[in-house]
N, C-alpha and C positions, 0 to 999 in steps of 0.2 A: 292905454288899452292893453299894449303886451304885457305892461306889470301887472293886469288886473288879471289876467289870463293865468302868467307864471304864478300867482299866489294861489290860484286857486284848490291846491290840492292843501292850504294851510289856512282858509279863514271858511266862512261860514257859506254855503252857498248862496245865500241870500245878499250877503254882502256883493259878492262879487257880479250876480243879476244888476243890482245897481250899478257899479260902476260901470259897466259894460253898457247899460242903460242910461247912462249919462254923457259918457262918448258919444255912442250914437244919436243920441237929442242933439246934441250940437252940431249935425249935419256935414262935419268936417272932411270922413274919412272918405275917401279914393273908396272905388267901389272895392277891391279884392280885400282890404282891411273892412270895408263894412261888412263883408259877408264872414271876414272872421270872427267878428264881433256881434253877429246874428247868431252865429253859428254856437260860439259858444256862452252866449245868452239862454241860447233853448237849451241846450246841455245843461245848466244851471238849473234853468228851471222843470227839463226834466226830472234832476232830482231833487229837488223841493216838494212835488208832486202835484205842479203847475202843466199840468199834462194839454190842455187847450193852449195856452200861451208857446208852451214847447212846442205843437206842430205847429202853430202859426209860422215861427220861427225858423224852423227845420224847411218849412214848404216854401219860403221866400229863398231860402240857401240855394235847395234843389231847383229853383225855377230858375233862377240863377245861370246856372249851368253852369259855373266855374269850378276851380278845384277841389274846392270844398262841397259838391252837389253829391257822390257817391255816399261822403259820410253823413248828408243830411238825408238822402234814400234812406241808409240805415237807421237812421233817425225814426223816420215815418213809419218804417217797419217796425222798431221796436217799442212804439206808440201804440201800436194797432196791437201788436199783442198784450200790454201792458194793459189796454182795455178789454183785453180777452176777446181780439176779434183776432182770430187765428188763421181766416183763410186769407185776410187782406194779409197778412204778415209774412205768409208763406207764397203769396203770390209775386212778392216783391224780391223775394231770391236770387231770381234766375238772373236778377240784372243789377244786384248789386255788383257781385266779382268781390275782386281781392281789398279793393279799396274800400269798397260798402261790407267786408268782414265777412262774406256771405255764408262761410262755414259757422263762425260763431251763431250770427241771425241763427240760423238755421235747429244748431242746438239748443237754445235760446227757448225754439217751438215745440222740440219735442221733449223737452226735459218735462213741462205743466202735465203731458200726457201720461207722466210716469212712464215712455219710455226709454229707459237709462242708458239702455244700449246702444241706442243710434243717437240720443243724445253725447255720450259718450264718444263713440266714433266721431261727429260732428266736431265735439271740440279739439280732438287728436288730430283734425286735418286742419281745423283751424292753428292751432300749433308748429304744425311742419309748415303751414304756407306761412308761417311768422318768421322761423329760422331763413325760409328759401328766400324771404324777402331783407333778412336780418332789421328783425323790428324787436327790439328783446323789450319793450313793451307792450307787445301785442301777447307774444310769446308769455309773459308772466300770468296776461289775465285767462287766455285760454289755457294755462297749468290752472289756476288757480277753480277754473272752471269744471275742469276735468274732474278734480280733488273733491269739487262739491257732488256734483254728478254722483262718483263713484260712492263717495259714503254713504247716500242711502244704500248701494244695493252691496257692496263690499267692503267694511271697515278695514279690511286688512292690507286690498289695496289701498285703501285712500292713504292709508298713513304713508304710504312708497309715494304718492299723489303729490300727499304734503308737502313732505321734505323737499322734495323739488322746486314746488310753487315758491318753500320760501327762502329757495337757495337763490330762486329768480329774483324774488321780491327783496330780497337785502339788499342788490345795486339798484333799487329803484326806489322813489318817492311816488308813490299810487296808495293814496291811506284808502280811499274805495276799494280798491281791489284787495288790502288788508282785512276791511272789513267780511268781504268774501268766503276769506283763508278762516277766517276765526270760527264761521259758521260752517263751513264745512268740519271745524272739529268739531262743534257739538252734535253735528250731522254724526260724524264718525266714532262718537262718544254717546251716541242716544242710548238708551237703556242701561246704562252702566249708574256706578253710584260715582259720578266725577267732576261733581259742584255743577254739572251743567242750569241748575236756576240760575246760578248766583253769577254764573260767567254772561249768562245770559240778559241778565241782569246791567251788568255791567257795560256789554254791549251794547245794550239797548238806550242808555244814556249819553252813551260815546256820539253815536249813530245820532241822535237827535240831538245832541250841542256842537256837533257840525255841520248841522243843517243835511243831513244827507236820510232822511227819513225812507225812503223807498225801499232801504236792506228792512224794515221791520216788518212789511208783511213774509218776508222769504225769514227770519229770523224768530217769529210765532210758530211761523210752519216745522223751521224746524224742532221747537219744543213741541208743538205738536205729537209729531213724530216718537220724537223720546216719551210722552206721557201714555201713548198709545200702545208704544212697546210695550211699557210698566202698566198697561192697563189700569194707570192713573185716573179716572173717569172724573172726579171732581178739578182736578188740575187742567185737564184736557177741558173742559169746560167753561174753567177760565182763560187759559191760553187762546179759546175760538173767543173769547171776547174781547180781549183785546185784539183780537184778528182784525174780528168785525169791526171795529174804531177805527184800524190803522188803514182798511180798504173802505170806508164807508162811501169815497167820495167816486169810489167804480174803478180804480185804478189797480190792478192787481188782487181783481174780487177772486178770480179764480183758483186763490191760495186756500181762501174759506170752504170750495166745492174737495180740496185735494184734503185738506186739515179733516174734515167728515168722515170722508173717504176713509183716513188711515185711524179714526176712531170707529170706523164702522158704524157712524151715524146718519139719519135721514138725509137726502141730498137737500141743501139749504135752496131756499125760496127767495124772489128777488130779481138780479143782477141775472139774466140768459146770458151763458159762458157758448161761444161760436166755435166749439171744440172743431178736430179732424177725424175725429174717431167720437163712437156713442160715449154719452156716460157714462152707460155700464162699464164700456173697456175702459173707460181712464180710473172708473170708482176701482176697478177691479185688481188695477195695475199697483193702484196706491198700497190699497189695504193687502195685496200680497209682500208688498217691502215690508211690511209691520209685523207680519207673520215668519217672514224668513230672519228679520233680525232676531225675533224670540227665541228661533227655532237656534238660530247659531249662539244667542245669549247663554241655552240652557242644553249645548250638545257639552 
């Protein structure tokens, strides 16, 4: 089971839901090992985008109530927002704390809303409480988060963003969080002429021959982004179609409401997104990032 755990960040996710699923058939382990082995089964299969299977998973950890119950809280919360139910996600905050991440959650929620700023702040506190607890992998993903964050609204930060994230990330094996860093550069590369298809491209191959599909709807998004800057209108078009594919099954639909938004197209029909704020303010929030990058593209 710990081998199945430690390879995880090197074979397929799918693989490793298996093994982890065959331990526990075998009825063997002590309960604190089986909850490791729930635990990071539903993490598996959160990103797979086995998103039922995952809270099942997460919610036998948390009932649990042992060690591992903060980070299956966090679990539930990021379940709840994944399906774009925002208030269940934000309601679960108060009680994660340090262990359930509750800075990250937090920024997590208001990033979908286009707003970068408190998202931003969010993952900056996330970050200090990384060092104060010296977790220098908690600390990499909340850089790396930050770095995302910021390049929709400042390329010039982010690249100061970057470099950091991947001064964190060279002493570490996290290829997830890798995947992150990559998207944040085309975030911070949108409107320019700098292969972003083809890098995009690239990624997006990586991303689903290791089983880790859930970066593609935030990975659309951000060509999205880029195509809207460019006022790309046929490319944007395709880009929302493979959106629509990669959320069809309701999991991260609210990338499709954000993608419109920064084309300044009809709000999509469908999937009711449990925002914190109206439509308007989040449609409003997006499609001002798309304007301001123009605007600094062509100062």
């Amino acid at each position: 089971m710990l081998t199945a755990i430690a390879r995880r960040q090197h074979e397929h996710r799918a693989r490793t839901a298996g093994r982890l699923t065959a331990v526990l058939e075998t009825g063997l382990l002590p309960g604190e090992l089986t909850e490791l082995a729930l635990y990071y089964r539903a993490k598996a299969d959160k990103d797979l985008g086995r998103t039922d299977e995952a809270l099942t998973g997460m919610r036998q950890v948390a009932d649990a109530g042992g060690r591992l119950a903060p980070r299956a809280r966090r679990g539930m919360a990021s379940l709840a927002r994944i399906r774009g139910d925002f208030p269940t996600a934000l309601a679960a905050v108060p009680s994660l704390g340090w262990e359930g991440r509750h800075h990250r959650v937090l920024a997590h929620i208001h990033f979908p809303h286009g707003d970068i700023d408190r998202a931003a702040a969010a993952f900056e506190a996330a970050r200090t409480e990384a060092e104060e607890h010296d977790a220098p992998g908690e600390r990499a993903i909340a850089q790396t988060l930050l770095a995302l964050v910021t390049a929709f609204a400042d390329p010039v930060r982010a690249d100061d963003e970057l470099s950091l994230a991947h001064q964190l990330l060279d002493q570490l094996d996290q290829r997830a969080t890798v995947l992150y860093a990559r998207v944040a550069a085309l975030v911070r590369d949108a409107g320019t002429d700098r292969d972003l298809t083809d890098r995009a491209t690239v990624l997006r191959t990586e991303a689903t021959t290791a089983g880790l599909p859930w970066i593609l709807p935030l990975l659309e998004t951000a060509l999205a982004f880029h195509h809207a800057v460019r006022d790309a209108h046929d490319d944007l078009t395709t880009t929302l179609g493979r959106l629509r594919e990669a959320t069809a099954n309701g999991d991260f639909a609210y990338y499709v409401n954000i993608a419109t938004a920064m084309g300044d197209l009809p709000q999509p029909t469908g999937i009711a997104i449990q925002w914190l704020d109206s439509e308007v303010a989040v449609r409003t929030r997006w499609r001002a990032l798309v304007t301001a990058r123009q605007q600094h593209l062509h100062a």
